[in-house]
C-alpha positions in Angstrom: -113.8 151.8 -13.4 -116.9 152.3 -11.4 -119.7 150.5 -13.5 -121.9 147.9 -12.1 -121.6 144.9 -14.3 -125.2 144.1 -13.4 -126.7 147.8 -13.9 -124.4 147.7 -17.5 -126.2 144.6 -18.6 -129.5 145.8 -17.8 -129.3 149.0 -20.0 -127.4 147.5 -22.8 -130.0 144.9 -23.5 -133.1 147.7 -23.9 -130.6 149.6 -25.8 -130.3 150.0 -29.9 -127.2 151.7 -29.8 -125.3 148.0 -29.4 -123.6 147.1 -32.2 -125.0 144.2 -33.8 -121.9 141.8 -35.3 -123.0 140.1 -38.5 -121.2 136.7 -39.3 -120.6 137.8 -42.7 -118.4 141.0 -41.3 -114.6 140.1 -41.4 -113.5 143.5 -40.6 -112.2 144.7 -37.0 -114.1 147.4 -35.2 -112.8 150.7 -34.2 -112.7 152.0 -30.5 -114.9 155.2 -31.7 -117.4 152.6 -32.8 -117.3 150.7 -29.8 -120.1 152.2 -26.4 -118.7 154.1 -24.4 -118.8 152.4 -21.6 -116.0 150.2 -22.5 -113.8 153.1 -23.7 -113.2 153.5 -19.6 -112.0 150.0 -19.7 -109.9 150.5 -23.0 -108.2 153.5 -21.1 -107.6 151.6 -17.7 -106.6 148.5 -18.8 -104.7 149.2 -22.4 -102.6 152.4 -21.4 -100.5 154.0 -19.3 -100.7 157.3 -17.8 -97.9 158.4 -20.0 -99.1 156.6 -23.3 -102.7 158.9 -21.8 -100.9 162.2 -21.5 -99.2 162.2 -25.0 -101.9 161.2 -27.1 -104.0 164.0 -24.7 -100.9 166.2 -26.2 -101.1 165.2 -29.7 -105.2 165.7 -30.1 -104.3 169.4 -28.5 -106.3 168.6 -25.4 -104.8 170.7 -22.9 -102.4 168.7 -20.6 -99.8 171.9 -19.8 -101.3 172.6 -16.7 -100.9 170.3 -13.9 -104.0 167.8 -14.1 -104.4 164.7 -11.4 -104.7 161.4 -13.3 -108.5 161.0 -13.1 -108.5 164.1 -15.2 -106.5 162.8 -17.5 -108.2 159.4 -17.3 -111.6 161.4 -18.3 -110.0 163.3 -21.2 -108.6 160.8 -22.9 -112.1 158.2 -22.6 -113.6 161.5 -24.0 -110.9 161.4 -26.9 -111.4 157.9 -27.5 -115.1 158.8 -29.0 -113.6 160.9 -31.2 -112.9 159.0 -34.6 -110.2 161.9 -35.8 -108.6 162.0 -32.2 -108.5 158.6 -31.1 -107.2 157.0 -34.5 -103.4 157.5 -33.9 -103.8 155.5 -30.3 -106.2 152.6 -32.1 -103.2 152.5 -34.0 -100.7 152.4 -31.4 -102.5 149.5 -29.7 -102.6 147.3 -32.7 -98.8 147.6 -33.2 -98.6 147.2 -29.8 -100.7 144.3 -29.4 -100.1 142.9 -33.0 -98.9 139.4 -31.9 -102.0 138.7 -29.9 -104.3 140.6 -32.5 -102.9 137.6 -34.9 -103.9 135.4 -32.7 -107.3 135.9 -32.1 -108.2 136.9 -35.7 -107.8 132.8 -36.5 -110.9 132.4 -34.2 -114.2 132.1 -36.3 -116.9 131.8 -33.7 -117.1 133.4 -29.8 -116.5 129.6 -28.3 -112.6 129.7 -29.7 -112.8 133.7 -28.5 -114.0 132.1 -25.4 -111.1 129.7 -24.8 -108.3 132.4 -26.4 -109.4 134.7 -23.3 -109.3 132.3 -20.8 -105.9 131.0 -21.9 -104.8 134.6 -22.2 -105.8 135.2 -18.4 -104.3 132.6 -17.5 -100.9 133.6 -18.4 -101.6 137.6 -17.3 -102.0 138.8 -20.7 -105.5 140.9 -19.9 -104.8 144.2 -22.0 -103.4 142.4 -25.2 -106.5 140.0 -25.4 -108.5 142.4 -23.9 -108.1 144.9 -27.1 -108.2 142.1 -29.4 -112.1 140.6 -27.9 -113.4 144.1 -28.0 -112.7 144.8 -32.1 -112.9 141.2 -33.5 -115.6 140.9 -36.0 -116.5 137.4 -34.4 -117.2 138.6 -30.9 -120.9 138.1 -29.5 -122.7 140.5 -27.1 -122.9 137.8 -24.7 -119.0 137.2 -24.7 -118.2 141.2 -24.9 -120.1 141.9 -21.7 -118.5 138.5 -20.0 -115.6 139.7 -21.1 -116.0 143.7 -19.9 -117.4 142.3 -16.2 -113.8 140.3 -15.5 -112.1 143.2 -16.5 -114.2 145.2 -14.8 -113.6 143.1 -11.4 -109.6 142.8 -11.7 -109.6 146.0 -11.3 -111.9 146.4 -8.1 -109.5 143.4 -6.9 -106.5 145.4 -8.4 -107.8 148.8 -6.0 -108.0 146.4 -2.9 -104.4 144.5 -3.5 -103.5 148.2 -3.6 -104.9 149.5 -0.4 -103.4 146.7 1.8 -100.2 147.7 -0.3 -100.1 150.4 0.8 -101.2 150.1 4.4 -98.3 147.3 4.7 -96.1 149.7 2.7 -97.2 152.6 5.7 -96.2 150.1 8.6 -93.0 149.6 6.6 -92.1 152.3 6.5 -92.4 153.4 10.1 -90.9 150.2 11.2 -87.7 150.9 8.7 -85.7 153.6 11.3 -85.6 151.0 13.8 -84.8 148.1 11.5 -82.2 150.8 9.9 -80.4 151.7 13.8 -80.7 147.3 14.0 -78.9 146.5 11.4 -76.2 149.7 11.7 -76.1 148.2 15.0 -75.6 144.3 13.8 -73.1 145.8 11.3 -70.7 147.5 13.3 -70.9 144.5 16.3 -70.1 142.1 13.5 -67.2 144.2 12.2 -65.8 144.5 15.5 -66.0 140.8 16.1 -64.4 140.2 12.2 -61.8 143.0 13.1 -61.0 141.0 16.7 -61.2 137.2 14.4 -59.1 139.1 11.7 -56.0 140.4 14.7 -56.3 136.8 16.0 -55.3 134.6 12.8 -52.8 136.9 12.0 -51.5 136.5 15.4 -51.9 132.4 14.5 -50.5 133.0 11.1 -47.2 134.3 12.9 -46.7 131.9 15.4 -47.4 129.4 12.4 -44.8 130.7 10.8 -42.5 131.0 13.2 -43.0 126.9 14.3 -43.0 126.2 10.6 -39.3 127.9 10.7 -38.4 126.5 13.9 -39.2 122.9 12.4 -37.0 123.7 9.4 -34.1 124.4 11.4 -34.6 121.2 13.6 -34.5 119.4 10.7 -31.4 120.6 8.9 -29.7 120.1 11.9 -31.5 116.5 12.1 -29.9 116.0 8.9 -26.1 117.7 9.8 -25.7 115.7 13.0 -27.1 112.9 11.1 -24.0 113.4 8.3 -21.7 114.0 10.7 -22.5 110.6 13.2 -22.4 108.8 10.1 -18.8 110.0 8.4 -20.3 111.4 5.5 -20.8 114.9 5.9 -16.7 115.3 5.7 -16.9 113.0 2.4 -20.0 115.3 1.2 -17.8 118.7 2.1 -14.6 116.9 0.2 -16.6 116.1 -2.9 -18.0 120.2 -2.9 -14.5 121.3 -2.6 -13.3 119.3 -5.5 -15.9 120.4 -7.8 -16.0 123.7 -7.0 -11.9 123.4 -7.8 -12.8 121.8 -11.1 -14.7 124.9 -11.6 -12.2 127.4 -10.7 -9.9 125.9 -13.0 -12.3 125.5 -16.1 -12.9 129.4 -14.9 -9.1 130.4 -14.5 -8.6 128.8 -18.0 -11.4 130.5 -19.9 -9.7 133.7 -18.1 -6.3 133.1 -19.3 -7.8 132.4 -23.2 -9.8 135.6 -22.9 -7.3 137.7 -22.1 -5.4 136.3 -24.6 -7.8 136.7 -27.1 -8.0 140.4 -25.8 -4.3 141.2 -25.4 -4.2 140.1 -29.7 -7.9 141.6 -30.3 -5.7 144.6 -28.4 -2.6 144.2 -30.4 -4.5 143.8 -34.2 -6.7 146.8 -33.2 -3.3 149.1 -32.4 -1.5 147.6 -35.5 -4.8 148.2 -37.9 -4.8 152.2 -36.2 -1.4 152.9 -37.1 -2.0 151.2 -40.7 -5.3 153.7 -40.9 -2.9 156.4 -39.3 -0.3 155.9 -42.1 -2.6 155.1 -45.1 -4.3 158.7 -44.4 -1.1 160.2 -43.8 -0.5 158.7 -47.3 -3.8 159.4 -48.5 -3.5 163.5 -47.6 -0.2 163.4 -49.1 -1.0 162.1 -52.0 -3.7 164.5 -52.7 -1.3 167.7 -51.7 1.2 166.1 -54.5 -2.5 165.6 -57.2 -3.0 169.1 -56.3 0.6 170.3 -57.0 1.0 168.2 -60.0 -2.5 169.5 -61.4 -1.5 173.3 -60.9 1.5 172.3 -62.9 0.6 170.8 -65.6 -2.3 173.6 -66.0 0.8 176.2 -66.0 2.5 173.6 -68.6 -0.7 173.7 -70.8 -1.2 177.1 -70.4 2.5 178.2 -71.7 2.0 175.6 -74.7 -1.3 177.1 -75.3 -0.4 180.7 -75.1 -2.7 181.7 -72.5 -1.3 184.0 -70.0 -4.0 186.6 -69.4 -6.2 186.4 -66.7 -7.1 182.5 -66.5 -6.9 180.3 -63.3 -3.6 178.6 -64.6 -1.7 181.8 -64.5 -2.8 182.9 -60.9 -1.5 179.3 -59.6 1.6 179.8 -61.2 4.5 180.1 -58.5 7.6 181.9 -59.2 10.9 180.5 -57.9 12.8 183.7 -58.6 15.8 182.2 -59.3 16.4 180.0 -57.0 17.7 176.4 -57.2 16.5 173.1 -56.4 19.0 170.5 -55.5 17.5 167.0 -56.0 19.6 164.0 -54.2 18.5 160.7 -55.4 15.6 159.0 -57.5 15.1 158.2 -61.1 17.6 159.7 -63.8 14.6 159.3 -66.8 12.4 161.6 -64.3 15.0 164.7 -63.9 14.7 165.7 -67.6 10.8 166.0 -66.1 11.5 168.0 -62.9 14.3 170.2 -64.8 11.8 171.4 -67.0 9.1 171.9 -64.4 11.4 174.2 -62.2 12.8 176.3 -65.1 9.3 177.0 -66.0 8.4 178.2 -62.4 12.1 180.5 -63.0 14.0 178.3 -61.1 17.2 176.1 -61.6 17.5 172.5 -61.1 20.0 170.2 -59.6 20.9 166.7 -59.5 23.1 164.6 -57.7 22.0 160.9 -58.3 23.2 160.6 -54.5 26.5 158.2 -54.6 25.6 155.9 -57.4 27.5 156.7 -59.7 28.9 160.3 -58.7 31.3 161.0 -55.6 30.1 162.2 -52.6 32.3 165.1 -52.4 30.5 166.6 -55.6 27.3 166.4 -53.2 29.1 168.6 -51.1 29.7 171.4 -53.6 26.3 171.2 -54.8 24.7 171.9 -51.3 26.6 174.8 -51.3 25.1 176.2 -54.6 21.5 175.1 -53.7 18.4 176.9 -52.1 16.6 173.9 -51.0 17.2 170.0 -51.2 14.8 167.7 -52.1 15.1 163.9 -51.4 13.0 160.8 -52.0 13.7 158.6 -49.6 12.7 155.5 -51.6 15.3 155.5 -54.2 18.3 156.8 -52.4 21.1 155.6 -50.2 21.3 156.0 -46.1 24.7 157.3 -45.9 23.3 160.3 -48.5 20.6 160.8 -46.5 22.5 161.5 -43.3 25.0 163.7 -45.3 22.0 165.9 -46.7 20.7 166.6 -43.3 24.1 167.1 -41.9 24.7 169.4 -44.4 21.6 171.1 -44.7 21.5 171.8 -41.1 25.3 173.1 -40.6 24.0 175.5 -43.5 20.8 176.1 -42.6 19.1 174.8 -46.2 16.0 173.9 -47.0 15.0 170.2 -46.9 12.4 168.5 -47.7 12.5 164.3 -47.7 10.0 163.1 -50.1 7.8 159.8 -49.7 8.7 158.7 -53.0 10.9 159.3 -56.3 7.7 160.4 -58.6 7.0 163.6 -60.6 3.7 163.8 -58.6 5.8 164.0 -55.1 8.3 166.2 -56.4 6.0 168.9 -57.2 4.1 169.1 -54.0 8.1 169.7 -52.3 8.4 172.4 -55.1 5.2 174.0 -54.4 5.9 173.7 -50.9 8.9 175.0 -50.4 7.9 178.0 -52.5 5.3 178.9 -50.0 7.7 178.9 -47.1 10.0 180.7 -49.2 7.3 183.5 -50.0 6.0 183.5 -46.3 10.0 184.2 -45.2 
């Protein structure tokens, strides 16, 4: 600002263009009805050069080329006469200033205005009360001017604080090389005396630590020679060895019970693999003589049921071609059962109930006449059972020894043999 407060109150009191405030009027003014003169403040004091530059922008007053900031200070005063262009920024300053505009609207008369500014002043709030003096209804001419001078002065005192700023801010800056080469200076003096401490306690901190070790020793050995002019380090050394033997003991005879413990976990684990090793033995056996036994009695259905065309039962059908079965041992009620299986599968069957009942020497003679021998080694006597594989290997016979005297078994040695007989 460059008004004379003294020239401003000497025009403004011949003037008519002052606006006179009525005490009736509750309403706050507008900047665009405010004199001009004090727009200049409202500009300086209210905004800042970039609030300036984009209400310039949004009245279109032409800020795209470069412009110095007096320009722009003298565009937007200009703007701030315009009612149209200067309402968004009235605007803008009451939102921004709302809290203080609050605050002086409870004022009824210029003496409360009065003390609101000076407490306002007081704690650096110029532009917020400022903006709220200038369009309050209650705010006399006397009072408006006061008010416009101290503004008017701050910022006279504002332009000088500045100028000594920036001639201490010039010296500054010419004295800030040297201070800069001083304190690089300082820095790397100080670094090389921290780096020189820093080599020296770490020297200390070993030779600490090697007296602190040294006194260690010295005492251990204090307390050794001490043990041993007393008697009691032999009596300490006895005690050690005996409970150290307790220990081994307690250890030798948790040994011998684990391996124990492992040599039957050992033994239980072989016996329960040769009990899985039989039962699937067993189990596949089984199933060869559920196989055998179904493909017979599908051929037995089949002849009873008249089918021989081209069903399944036929095609499993095996043909003995005349050959006989010698069966040593077993159940007399079950050969009626295998008789009739092998002549249906054009065979002949024989039985020899394996020294029971008749002589061995029959046995003999029946070899002779047979194919292949089958024998169940569950119902049958020892001495047969070495005769039959005598016999069957002077004469080179077929033998088969079955797991067990059932109709089931017997098949599966039928069916069997008959595919090493039609493979020979």
């Amino acid at each position: 600002m460059c008004i004379n407060l003294k020239t401003l109150t000497a025009d403004v009191k011949p003037s008519t263009n002052i606006i006179h405030l009525d005490a009736r009027q509750t309403r706050r003014k507008k900047v665009w009805q405010l004199e001009r003169r004090f727009h200049c403040g409202i500009a300086g004091t209210c905004f800042t050069l970039d609030e300036m530059r984009r209400f310039c922008r949004k009245a279109q007053i032409n800020t795209k080329e470069p412009v110095s900031d007096y320009e722009l200070h003298i565009n937007f005063v200009t703007m701030l006469g315009d009612a149209q262009a200067a309402r968004p920024a009235a605007k803008f300053l009451d939102r921004k200033y709302k809290k203080t505009i609050q605050h002086f609207m409870q004022a009824n008369d210029s003496e409360q205005l009065h003390r609101l500014w000076n407490e306002a002043i007081s704690q650096g709030e110029v532009a917020a009360a400022f903006w709220s003096i200038l369009t309050h209804p209650q705010t006399s001419e006397i009072l408006l001017f006061e008010v416009y001078g101290e503004v008017h002065m701050l910022s006279h005192l504002s332009g000088s604080s500045v100028r000594i700023d920036m001639q201490a801010l010039t010296q500054l800056r010419q004295r800030l090389p040297r201070l800069k080469k001083e304190v690089t200076q300082s820095r790397m003096a100080l670094l090389n005396r921290t780096r020189q401490k820093n080599e020296m306690i770490e020297a200390l901190n070993k030779r600490l630590n090697k007296v602190l070790q040294s006194e260690k020793q010295l005492l251990e050995a204090k307390a050794k020679i001490t043990l041993l002019e007393n008697g009691d380090m032999i009596r300490h050394l006895r005690s050690q060895v005996e409970a150290y033997a307790c220990k081994l003991n307690s250890a030798n005879i948790r040994a011998d019970r684990a391996e124990e413990n492992a040599a039957k976990q050992k033994r239980f684990a072989e016996t329960a693999h040769t009990k899985n090793m039989h039962i699937e033995s067993q189990l596949l056996m089984r199933s060869a003589e559920q196989s055998a036994l179904e493909i017979a009695l599908e051929n037995t259905l089949s002849i009873q049921q008249g089918f021989r065309g081209k069903n399944n039962a036929c095609q499993k059908k095996i043909d003995l071609d005349g050959r006989s079965i010698l069966y040593v041992g077993g159940r007399n009620r079950l050969c009626t059962h295998f008789r009739t299986l092998v002549e249906q599968q054009n065979g002949h069957f024989i039985h020899h109930d394996g020294g029971r009942e008749e002589s061995p020497q029959r046995l003999d003679a029946l070899l002779s006449q047979a194919d292949a021998v089958l024998c169940p080694i569950d119902c049958v006597s020892h001495e047969a059972v070495h005769r039959i594989k005598r016999e069957c290997k002077r004469y080179g016979k077929y033998l088969m020894l079955l797991s067990q005297s059932s109709l089931s078994a017997f098949t599966k040695g039928v069916h069997e043999y008959s595919r090493v007989s039609s493979v020979a």
